[in-house]
C-alpha positions in Angstrom: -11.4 18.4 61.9 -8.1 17.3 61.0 -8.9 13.8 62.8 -11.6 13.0 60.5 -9.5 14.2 57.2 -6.5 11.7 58.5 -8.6 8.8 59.1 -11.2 9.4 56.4 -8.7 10.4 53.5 -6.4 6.9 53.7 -9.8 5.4 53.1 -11.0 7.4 50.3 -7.4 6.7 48.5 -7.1 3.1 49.2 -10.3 2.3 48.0 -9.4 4.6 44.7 -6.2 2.7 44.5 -8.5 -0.8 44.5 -10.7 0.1 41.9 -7.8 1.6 39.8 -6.5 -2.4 40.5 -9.3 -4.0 39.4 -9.7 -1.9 36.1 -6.0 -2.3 35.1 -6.6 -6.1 35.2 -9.8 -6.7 34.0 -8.1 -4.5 30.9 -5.1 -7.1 31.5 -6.8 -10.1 30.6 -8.9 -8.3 28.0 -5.1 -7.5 26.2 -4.1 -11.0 26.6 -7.6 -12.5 25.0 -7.3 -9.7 22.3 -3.6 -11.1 21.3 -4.4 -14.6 21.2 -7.4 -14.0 19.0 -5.1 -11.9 16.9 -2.1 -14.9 17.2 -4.8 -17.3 15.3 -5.5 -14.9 12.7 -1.6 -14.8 12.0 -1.1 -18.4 12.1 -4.7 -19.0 9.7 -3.0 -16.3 7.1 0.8 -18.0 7.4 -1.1 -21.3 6.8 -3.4 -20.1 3.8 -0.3 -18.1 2.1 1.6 -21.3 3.1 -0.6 -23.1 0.7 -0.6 -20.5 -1.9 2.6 -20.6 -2.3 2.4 -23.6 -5.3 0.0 -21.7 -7.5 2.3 -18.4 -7.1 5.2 -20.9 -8.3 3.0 -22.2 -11.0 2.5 -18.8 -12.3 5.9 -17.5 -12.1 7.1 -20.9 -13.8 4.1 -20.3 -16.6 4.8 -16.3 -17.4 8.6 -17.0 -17.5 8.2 -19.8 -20.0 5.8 -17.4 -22.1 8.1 -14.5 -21.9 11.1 -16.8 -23.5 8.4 -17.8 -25.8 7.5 -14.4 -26.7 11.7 -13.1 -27.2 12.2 -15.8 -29.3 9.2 -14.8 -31.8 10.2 -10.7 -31.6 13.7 -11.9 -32.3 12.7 -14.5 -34.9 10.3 -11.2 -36.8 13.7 -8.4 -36.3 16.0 -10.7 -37.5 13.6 -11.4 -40.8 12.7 -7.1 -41.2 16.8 -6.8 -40.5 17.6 -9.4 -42.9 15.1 -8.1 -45.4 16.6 -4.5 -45.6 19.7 -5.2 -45.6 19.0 -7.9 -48.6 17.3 -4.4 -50.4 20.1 -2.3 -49.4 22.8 -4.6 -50.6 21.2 -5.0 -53.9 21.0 -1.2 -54.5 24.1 -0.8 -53.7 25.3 -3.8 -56.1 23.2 -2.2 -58.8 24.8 1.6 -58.0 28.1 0.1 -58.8 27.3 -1.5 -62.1 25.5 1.5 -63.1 29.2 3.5 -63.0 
């Protein structure tokens, strides 16, 4: 009995240890096909964003023009509702100090 175990069990492991091989690199080259597939849908999306980047520079360049745009208007309209109150206030105040 033990005969058979020692010559049958070597067997039984090395052929485990074979298949156990063959699945660790057919899941090899399965890894490396996956990562190159994945390698050109990085490089596609660096390209595309590549090209993207003029209109994103065409925008930033438009919106900043239209925000100094927009300052100068809302400082333009304060400085007239400033400039109009103070006009009122100063008059009152002239016409306070005749009055005494």
């Amino acid at each position: 009995m033990n005969s058979w175990v020692d010559t049958i069990f070597p067997f039984i492991i090395y052929a485990l240890l074979s298949i156990l091989l063959i699945a660790l690199i057919i899941l090899i080259i399965n890894l490396i096909k996956t990562i190159m597939k994945v390698n050109k849908v990085v490089d596609d999306v660096n390209y595309k964003a590549s090209r993207l980047n003029g209109l994103f520079e065409i925008i930033d360049m438009t919106t900043d023009s239209l925000v100094s745009f927009n300052d100068k208007i809302i400082s333009f309209v304060s400085n007239g509702i400033v400039s109009f109150f103070t006009k009122k206030s100063k008059k009152k105040k002239k016409g306070e100090d005749e009055d005494e």
